[in-house]
Every structure is written in C-alpha cells, then in structure tokens.
C-alpha positions as CSV (number, residue, x, y, z in Angstrom):
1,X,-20.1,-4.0,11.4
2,X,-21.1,-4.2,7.2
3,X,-18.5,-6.1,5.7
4,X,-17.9,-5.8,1.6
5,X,-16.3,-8.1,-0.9
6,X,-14.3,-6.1,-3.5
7,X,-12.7,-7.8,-6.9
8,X,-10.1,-6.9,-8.5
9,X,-9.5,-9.2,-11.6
10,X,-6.0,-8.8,-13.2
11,X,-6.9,-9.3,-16.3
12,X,-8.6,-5.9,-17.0
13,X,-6.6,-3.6,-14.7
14,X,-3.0,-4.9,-13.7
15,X,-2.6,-2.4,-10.8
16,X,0.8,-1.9,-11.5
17,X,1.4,-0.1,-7.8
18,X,0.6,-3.0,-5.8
19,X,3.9,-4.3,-4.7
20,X,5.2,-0.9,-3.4
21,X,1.9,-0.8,-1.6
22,X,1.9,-4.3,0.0
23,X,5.6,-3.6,1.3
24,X,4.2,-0.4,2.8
25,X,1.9,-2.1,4.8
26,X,3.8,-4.6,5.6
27,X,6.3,-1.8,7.1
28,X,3.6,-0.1,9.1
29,X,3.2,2.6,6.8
30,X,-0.6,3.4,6.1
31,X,-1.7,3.9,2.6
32,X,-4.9,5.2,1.0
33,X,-6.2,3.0,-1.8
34,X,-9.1,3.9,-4.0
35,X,-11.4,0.9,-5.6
36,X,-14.2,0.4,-7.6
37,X,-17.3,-0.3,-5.8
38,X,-19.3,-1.4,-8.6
39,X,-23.0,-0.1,-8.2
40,X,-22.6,-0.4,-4.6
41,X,-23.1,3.6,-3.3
42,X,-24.0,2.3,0.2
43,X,-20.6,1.3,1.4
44,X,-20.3,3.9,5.1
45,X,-17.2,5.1,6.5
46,X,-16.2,2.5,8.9
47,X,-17.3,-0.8,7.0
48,X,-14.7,-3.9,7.2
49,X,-13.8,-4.5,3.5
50,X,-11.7,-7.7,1.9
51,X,-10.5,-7.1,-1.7
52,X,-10.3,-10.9,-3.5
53,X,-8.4,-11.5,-7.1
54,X,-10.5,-12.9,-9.5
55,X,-9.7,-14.1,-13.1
56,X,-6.4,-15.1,-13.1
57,X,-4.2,-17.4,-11.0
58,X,-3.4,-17.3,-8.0
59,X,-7.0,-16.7,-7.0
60,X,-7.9,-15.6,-3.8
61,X,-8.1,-12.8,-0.4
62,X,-5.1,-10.7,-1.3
63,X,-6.1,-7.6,0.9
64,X,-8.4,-6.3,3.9
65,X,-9.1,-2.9,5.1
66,X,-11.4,-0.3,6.3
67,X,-13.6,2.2,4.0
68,X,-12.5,5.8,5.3
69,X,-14.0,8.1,2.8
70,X,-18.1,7.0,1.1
71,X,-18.6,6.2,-2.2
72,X,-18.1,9.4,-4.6
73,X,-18.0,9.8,-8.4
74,X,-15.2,10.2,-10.7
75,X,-13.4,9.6,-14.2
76,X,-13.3,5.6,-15.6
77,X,-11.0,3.2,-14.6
78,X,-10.9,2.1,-17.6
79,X,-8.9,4.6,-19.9
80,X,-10.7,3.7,-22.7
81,X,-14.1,4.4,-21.3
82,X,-12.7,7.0,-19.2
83,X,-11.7,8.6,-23.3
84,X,-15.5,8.4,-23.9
85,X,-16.5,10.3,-20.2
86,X,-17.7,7.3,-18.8
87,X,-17.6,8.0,-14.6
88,X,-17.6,5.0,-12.3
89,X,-18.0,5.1,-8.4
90,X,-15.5,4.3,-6.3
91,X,-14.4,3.9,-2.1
92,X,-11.2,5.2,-0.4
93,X,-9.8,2.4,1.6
94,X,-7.1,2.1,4.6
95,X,-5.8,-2.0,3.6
96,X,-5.0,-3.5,7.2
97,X,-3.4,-6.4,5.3
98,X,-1.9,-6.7,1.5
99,X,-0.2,-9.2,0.0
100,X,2.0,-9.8,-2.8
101,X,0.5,-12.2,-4.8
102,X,3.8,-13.4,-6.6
103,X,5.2,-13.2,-3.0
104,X,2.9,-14.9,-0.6
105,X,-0.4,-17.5,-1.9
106,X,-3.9,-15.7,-1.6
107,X,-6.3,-17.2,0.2
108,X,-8.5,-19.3,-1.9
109,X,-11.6,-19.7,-0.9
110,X,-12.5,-22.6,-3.1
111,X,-10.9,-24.9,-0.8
112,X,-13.7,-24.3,1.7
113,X,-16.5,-27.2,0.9
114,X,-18.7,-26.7,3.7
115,X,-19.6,-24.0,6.2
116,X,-20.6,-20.2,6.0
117,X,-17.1,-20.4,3.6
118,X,-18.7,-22.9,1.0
119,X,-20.5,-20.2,-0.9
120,X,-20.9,-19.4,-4.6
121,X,-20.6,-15.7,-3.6
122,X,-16.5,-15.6,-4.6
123,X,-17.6,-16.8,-8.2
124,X,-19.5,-13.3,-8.2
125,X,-17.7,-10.8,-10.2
126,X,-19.6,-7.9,-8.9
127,X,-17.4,-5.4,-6.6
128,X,-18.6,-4.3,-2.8
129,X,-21.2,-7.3,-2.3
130,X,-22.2,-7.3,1.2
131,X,-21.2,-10.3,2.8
132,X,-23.4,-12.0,5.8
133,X,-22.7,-11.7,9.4
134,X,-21.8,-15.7,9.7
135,X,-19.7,-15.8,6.4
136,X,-18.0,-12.3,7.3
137,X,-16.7,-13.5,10.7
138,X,-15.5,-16.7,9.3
139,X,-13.5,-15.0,6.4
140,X,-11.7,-13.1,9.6
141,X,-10.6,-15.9,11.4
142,X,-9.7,-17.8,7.9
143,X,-7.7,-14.6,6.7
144,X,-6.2,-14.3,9.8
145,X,-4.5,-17.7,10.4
146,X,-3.2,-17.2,6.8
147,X,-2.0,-14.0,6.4
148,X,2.3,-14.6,6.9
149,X,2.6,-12.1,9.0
150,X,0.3,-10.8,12.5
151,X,-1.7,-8.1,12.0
152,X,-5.0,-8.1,14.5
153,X,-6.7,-10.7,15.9
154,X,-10.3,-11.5,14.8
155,X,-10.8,-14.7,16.5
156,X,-14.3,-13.4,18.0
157,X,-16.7,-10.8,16.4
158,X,-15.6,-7.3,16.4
159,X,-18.4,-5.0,17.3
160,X,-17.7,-1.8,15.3
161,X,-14.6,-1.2,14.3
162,X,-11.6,-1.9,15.7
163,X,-8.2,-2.1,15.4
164,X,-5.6,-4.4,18.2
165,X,-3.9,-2.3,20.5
166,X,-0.9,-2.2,23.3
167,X,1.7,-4.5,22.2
168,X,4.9,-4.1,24.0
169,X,7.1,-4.0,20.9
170,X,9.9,-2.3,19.4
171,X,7.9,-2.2,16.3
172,X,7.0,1.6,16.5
173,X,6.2,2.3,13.6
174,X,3.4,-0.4,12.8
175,X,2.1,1.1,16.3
176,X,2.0,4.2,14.9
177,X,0.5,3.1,12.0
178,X,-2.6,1.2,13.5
179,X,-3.4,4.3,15.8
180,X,-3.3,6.5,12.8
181,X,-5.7,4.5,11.4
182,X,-8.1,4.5,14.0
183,X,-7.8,8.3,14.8
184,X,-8.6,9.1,11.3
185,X,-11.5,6.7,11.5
186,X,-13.0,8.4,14.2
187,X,-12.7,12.0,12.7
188,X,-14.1,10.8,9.8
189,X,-17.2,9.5,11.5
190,X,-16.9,12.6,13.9
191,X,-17.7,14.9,10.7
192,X,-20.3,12.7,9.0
193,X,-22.4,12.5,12.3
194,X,-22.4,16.5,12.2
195,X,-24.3,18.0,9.6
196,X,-22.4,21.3,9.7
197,X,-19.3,19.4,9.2
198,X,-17.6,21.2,12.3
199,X,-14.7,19.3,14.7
200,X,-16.2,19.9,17.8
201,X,-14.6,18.6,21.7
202,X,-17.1,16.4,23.0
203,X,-16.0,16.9,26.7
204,X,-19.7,18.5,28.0
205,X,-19.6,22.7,28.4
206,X,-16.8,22.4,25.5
207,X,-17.4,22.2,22.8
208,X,-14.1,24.2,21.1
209,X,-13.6,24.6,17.3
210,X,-10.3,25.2,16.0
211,X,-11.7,26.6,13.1
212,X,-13.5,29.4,14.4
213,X,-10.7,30.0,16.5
214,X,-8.0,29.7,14.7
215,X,-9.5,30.1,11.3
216,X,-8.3,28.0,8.1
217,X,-5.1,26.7,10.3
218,X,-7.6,25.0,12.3
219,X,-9.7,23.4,9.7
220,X,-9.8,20.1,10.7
221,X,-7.5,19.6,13.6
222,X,-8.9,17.5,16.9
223,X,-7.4,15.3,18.7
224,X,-8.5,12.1,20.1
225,X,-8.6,10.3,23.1
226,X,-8.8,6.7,24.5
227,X,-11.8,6.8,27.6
228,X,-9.8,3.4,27.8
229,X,-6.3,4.2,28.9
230,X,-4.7,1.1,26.8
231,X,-2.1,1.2,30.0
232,X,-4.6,-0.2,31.9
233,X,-4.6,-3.7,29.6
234,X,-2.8,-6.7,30.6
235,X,-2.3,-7.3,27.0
236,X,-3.3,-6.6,23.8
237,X,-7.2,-5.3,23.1
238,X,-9.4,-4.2,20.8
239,X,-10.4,-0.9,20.4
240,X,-13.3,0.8,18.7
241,X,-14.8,4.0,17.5
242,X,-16.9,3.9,20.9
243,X,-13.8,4.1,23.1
244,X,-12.9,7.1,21.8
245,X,-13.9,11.0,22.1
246,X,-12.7,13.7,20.0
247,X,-11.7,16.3,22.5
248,X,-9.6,19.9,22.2
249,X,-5.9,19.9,23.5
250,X,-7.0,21.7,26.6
251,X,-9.0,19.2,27.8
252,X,-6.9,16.7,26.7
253,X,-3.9,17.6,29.0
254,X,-6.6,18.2,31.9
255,X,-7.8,15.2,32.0
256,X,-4.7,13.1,31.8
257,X,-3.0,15.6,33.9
258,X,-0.9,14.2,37.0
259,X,-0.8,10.5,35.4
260,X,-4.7,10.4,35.7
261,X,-7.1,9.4,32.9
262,X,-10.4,11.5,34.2
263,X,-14.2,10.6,32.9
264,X,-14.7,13.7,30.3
265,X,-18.9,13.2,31.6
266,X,-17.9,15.8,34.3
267,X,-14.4,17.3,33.7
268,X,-16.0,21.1,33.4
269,X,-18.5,22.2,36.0
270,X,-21.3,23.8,35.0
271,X,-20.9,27.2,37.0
272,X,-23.6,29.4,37.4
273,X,-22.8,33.2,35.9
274,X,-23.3,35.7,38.6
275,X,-24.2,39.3,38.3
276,X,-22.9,40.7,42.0
C-alpha cells in the first residue's frame, strides 16, 4: 500500500467547510473531499493518504483517508489564479479520520526526535509526497493512539487496503459508513482494472452486465461480496479489496442461499450444450 502526505496550510486557503465535515465523519457519515496534489499525478485509487496543517498553529495530522478517484485536472484553487485560467491537479478523497483543529490537538510530528518519525519530510510544503514503508506504518500507529475517538486499528501493516470490520455495536450508522467505503473502493478498482470500463460479475461462466441489460439504469450498478463471511470472526478484522468479488444479484442470493457462504470458483457448472 503507497501512502501520501498532503498539506494544507491555513494561511492561503482557510477551508471554511471543514468543521461540518469533521462532525460528519465523526457521525459515520462518508464524505468526498477533493485536495491538491501538487505535481504528484501518480496518486492510484486505493492509496492510504494523511492530510497534515502546515503554517499556522496548531501544526500537525488533522486528517487520514483513502484516494477514490486518480488525479484529474481542473480550475485553481486559488481564485485569483483560477481568474487568470491557471488549472491545478487535484485527488478525490474518502477521510477515515478528521479533526477539528480548534476542537481536538493535531498530531504534531515535531515531537518525534528519533525513529522513522524524526524526519524533516513534515517541514516539506510540497502536497502528495510519498512517504516510506517504515515512516508510513509508524504515522498509523502514532495517529491512531491519538485520534479522540476509535476508528480502525493499524497496530500491524495493512496489506492493501483495508478498512476494520464486525463490531458488535449499536453504532449502525458508522458501520454503514465503513462498508460503504470499502464497496466503493472496490468498484472503483473494479473499473480501472477493465479497460472497457464495464461492471462485470466475477463468479466464472457469469459474467452479467447491468448495463447491457438493463441499459442506462444499469450503468454502474454491482454489488459486492465478502469471500470472507465477517460472521465467521471472533472479533473485529481487517478487510481488503482481495476479500472481495464484485458479483450480479443472482449470484449473490445463490451463493449465500440457505445461510451458506459458497466459493464463487465453482458456483456455475460449466454444462456442455447439446444438439439431441
């Protein structure tokens, strides 16, 4: 998993819609956030990123997420320059984690004096630098011990991403919320891995299309399935894009029907087609 360091430095761009976003969040709602990724164009649909104020105090992590839609062109953010038809690039973003900087401290990362943390990299005011493997994980586990409320755990590596799953809780709506955000992950990397840009089921000798079948209503529609049943967990766990398979509703209700949670590898036989 690439992980990217964002800025965002108060001083030039207040982002005046911040607090309405960081209580929706908070609340389990998802929200879509579009950043500046500098010159950065290399920034694929699935990368961890963590979005750090510069500039102006309190300095620090204020936000994490995951990139859902690759860097793309479009006017300034700066309206001045935006006035002249300056273009800047920019990343679409679901934040994890967001906090309210006049609410809750930032996580400053000048406090760390030694390990993968001790690095000169936050003075950099360049957006979407790529951070190293060792530096990434350790900005996890730091961000996640300070964040004031739970979100996922990072306490180990995540290979791919992931997102922390099967809570008992009466907290539906934050469930709701997290497997959102993972559906929509996969989809998204569902239609970048196909060059025709087509939502096909993945369950072999399927292959169904909504679109072709049901035309612009089905433009776009899949659902998604856990090859995982996340009722089979004695607690929490992590889940990634690999444990799960886009599939058609058909298949879908087959293979979980009767209470069962059937391998997709051979729910359709391959039947030979018989003249007589």
């Amino acid at each position: 998993m690439t992980t990217f360091l964002l800025t965002w430095n108060p001083a030039r761009w207040t982002w005046p819609a911040l607090k309405e976003i960081a209580q929706k969040i908070s609340a389990g709602y998802p929200h879509e956030v579009r950043w500046s990724c500098g010159n950065n164009r290399k920034l694929p649909v699935g990368a961890r990123v963590f979005l750090v104020r510069q500039g102006v105090e309190p300095k620090g992590v204020v936000g994490s997420g995951w990139v859902v839609r690759a860097p793309y062109e479009s006017a300034h953010w700066d309206e001045e320059r935006a006035s002249k038809g300056e273009n800047a690039f920019y990343i679409d973003y679901v934040p994890d984690a967001l906090i309210d900087p006049d609410i809750h401290t930032p996580l400053d990362l000048r406090k760390f004096n030694e390990g993968p943390l001790s690095n000169s990299i936050w003075r950099i005011q360049s957006s979407a630098i790529t951070l190293k493997d060792a530096v990434a994980h350790e900005l996890e586990v730091a961000w996640s011990r300070h964040l004031p409320f739970k979100v996922s755990s990072y306490e180990s590596p995540v290979v791919g991403i992931g997102f922390e799953e099967g809570h008992r809780s009466h907290q539906f709506r934050l469930h709701r919320s997290r497997e959102w955000a993972l559906r929509n992950r996969k989809i998204e990397a569902a239609l970048a891995a196909n060059p025709d840009g087509r939502l096909l089921c993945e369950v072999p000798n399927c292959g169904f299309d909504f679109e072709v079948t049901y035309g612009q209503i089905g433009e776009g529609f899949i659902e998604v399935h856990h090859l995982r049943p996340l009722s089979e967990a004695d607690g929490p766990t992590v889940t990634s894009l690999d444990d799960l398979a886009i599939v058609c509703s058909n298949c879908h209700a087959m293979i979980h029907r009767g209470g069962e949670c059937r391998p997709i590898a051979d729910l359709i036989a391959c039947r030979a087609v018989s003249d007589g």
